[in-house]
C-alpha positions in Angstrom: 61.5 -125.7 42.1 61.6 -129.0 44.0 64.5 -131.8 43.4 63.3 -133.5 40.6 62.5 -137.3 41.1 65.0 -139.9 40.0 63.4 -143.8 39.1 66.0 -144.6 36.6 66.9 -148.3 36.2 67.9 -150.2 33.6 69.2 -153.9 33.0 70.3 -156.3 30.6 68.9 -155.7 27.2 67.3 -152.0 28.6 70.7 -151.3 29.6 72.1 -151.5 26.7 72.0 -147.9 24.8 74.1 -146.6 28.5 76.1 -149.7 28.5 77.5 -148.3 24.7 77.7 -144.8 26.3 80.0 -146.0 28.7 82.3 -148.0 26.8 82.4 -147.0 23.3 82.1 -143.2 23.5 86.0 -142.7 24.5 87.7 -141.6 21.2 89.7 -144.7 19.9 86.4 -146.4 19.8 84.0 -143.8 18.6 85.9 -143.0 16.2 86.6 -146.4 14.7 89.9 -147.2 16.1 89.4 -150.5 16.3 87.5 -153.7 15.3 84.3 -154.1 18.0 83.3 -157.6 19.0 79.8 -157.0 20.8 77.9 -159.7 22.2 80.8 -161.6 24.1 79.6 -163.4 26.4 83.0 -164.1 28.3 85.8 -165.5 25.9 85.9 -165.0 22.2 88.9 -167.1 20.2 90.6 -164.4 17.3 92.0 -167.1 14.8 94.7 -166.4 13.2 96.0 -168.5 9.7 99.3 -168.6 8.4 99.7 -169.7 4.9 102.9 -170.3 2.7 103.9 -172.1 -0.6 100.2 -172.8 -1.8 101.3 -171.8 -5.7 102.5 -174.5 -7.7 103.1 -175.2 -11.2 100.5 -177.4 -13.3 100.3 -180.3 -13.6 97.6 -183.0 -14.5 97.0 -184.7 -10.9 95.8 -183.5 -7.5 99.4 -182.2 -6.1 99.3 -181.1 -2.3 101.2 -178.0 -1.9 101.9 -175.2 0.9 101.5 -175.0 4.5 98.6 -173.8 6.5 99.3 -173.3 10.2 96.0 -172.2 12.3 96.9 -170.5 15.5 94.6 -169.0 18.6 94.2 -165.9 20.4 91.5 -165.4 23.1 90.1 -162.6 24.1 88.9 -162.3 27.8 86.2 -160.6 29.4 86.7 -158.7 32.9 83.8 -157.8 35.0 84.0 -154.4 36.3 81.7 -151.9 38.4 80.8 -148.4 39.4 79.3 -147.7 42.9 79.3 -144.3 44.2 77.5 -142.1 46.2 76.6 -138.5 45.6 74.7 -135.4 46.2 72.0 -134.9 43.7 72.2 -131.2 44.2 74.9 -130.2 41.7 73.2 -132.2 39.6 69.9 -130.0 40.3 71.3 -127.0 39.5 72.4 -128.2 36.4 69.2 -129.7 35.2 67.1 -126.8 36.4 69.6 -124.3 34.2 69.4 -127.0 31.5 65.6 -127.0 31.6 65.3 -123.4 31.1 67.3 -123.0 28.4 70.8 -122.3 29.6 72.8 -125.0 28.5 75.1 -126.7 26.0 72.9 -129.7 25.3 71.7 -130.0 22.0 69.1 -133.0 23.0 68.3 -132.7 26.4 67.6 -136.3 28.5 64.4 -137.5 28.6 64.8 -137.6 32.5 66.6 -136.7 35.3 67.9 -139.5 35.8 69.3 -139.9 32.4 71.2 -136.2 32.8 72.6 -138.1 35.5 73.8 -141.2 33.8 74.7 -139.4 31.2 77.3 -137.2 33.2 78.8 -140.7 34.5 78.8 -142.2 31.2 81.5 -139.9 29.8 83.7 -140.1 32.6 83.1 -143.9 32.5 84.1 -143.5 28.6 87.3 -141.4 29.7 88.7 -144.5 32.1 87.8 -146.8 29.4 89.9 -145.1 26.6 92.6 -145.1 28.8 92.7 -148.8 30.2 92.8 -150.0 26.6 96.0 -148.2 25.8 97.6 -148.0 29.2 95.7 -150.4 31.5 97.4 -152.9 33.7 95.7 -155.6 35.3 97.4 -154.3 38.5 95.4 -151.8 38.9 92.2 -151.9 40.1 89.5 -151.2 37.0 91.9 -151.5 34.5 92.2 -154.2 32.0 96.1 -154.8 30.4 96.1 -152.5 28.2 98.1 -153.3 24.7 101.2 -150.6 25.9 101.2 -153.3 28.5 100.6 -156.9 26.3 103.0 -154.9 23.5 106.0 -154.7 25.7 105.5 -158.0 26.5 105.2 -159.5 23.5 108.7 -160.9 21.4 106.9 -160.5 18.1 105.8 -157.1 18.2 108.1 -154.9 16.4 109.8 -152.3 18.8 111.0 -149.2 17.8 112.8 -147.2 21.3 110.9 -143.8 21.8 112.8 -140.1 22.4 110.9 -137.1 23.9 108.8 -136.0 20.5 109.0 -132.3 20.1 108.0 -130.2 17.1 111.6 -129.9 15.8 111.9 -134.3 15.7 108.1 -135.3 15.3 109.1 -135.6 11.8 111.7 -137.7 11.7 110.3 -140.2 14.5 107.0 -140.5 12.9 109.5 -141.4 10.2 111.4 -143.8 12.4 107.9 -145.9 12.9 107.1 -146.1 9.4 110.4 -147.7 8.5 109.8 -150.3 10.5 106.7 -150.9 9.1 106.3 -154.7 8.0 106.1 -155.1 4.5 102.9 -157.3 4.6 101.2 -154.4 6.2 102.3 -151.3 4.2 99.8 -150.0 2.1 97.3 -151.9 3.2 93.7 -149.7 3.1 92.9 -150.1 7.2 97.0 -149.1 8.3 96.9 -146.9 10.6 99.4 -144.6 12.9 97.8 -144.6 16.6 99.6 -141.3 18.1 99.4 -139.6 21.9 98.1 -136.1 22.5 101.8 -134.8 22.7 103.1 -136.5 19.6 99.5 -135.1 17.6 100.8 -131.6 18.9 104.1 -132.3 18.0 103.5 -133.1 14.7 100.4 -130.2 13.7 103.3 -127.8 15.1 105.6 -129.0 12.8 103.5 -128.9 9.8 102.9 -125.4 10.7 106.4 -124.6 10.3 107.2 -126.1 7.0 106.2 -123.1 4.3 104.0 -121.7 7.0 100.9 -124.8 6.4 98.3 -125.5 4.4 97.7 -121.9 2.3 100.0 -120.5 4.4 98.4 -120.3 7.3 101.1 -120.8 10.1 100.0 -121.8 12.7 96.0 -121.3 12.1 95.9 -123.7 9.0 94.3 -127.0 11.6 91.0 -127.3 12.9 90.7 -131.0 15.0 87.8 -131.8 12.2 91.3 -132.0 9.5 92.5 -135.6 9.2 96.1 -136.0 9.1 98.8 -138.2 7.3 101.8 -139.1 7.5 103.7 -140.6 4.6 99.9 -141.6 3.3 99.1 -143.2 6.6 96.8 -141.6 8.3 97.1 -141.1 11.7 95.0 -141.5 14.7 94.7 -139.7 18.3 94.9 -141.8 20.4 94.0 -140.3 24.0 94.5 -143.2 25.9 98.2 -143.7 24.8 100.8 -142.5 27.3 103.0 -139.5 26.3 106.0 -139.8 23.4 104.1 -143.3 22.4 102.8 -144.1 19.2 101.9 -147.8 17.2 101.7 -148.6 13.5 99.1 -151.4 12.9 95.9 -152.2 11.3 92.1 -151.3 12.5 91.4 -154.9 12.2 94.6 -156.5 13.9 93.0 -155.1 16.7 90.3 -156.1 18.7 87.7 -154.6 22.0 85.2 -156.6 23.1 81.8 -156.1 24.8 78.7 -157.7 26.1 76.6 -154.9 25.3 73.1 -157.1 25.6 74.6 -159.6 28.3 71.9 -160.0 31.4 74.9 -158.3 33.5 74.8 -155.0 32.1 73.1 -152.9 34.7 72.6 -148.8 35.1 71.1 -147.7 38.0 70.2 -143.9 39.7 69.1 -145.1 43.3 67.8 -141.6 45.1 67.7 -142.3 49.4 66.0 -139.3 50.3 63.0 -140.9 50.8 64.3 -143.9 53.3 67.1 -142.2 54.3 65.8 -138.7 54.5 69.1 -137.1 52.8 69.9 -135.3 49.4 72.4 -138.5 48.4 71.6 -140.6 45.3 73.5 -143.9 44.3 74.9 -144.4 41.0 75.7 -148.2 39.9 76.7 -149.5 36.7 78.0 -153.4 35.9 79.7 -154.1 32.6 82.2 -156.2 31.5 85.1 -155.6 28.3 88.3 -156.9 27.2 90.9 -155.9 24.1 93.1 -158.2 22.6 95.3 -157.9 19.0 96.0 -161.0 16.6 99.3 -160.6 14.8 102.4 -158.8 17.0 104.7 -159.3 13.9 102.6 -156.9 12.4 102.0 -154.2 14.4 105.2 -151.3 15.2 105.1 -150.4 18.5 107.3 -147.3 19.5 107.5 -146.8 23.3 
């Protein structure tokens, strides 16, 4: 079978479906994680009102009363891009065994090309999930991450982090929760953003207390189960460093996109024909940046 021809290219609005691919497959934003803003076009402004004292008692003429104080947060776009060069024949082989039947795919791409952006996309979606959490600026293709914006902010609550094992997960979770502002608690979005080794921590200890759910031990979970803690449910989090965990609401927190901005760009470019090889280029342009709107209420333990 011959290499299969490659004339993907899509841009701005056309780009669009692989542009939300690569950003908002990771799992804190697939999952709903977080409140989306699409459609930035650089800087979005998250207002945030503070209001106090506004009940009074009657009385029979217009009586001012309370404080409202109105107060800003922006949230920033960076520009980022993918440019790489590979050989299309991994990718070949892979097609050709997809095509005939041997493969996990349950809908198969409608082109070559698009196996091939599709293969990028997740690991696009992977570096994405873990910028938001852990980013820093420093780093090349990273935005700051909130672990990084947290630590620096005085008016997110802190709570100091221990090495979570399945004999403590319990009682740190717990740790968390007591901080938890009361102007947050019980409200219907809270939410307990968990790493991979504090999830495992915590299914582990489950599994120990009266041997699970029915008294399974340790095969009572499925990663299809949602999980609570105290009523709060909890959320992996994959981008979160190890023994690192915050409490805060899905809509305190913000990502934002320009999924349909005239940047957005995904490209196959196959130079066999001018350059007489078997490479291809792969180049993508998108731009994305997070930001949260009230530190007082959001429980950060790190």
């Amino acid at each position: 079978m011959s290499k299969p021809t490659i004339t993907t290219s899509y841009s701005g609005e056309s780009a669009k479906k692989y542009i939300a691919a690569q950003l908002l497959e990771g799992t804190t934003l697939a999952n709903g994680g977080m409140t989306i803003m699409p459609n930035v076009k650089h800087k979005s402004v998250i207002q945030k009102v503070d209001v106090s004292g506004l009940i009074a008692n009657a009385t029979c003429d217009f009586s001012d009363a309370g404080t409202v104080a109105i107060s800003e947060r922006v949230i920033t776009l960076e520009e980022f891009q993918v440019n790489i060069k590979f050989c299309t024949k991994q990718f070949v082989d892979s097609w050709e065994s997809a095509e005939m039947g041997a493969s996990t795919f349950k809908n198969m791409p409608s082109s070559f090309g698009d196996f091939i952006i599709g293969n990028f996309a997740d690991q696009i979606a992977a570096s994405v999930e873990s910028s938001i959490w852990a980013g820093t600026n420093a780093t090349a293709g990273q935005v700051a991450g909130f672990e990084t914006l947290w630590a620096a902010d005085a008016d997110v609550v802190d709570v100091t982090a221990g090495t979570v094992t399945a004999s403590n997960a319990i009682a740190e979770l717990g740790k968390i929760l007591d901080a938890a502002p009361n102007t947050i608690y019980g409200k219907e979005d809270l939410t307990l953003y968990v790493s991979r080794n504090m999830m495992k921590a915590y299914v582990r200890a489950l599994a120990a207390q009266g041997g699970g759910y029915e008294n399974r031990v340790n095969m009572w979970y499925d990663n299809n189960t949602p999980l609570t803690f105290d009523g709060v449910p909890l959320f992996l989090a994959n981008g979160l460093s190890d023994n690192t965990a915050a409490l805060a609401q899905k809509s305190n927190l913000y990502f934002g996109t320009n999924l349909v901005s005239d940047m957005n760009e995904v490209r196959v470019i196959d130079t066999s024909e001018t350059l007489g090889d078997q490479n291809a280029r792969f180049v993508s342009r998108f731009a994305y940046g997070i930001q949260y709107g009230y530190g007082a209420e959001i429980v950060f333990y790190s």
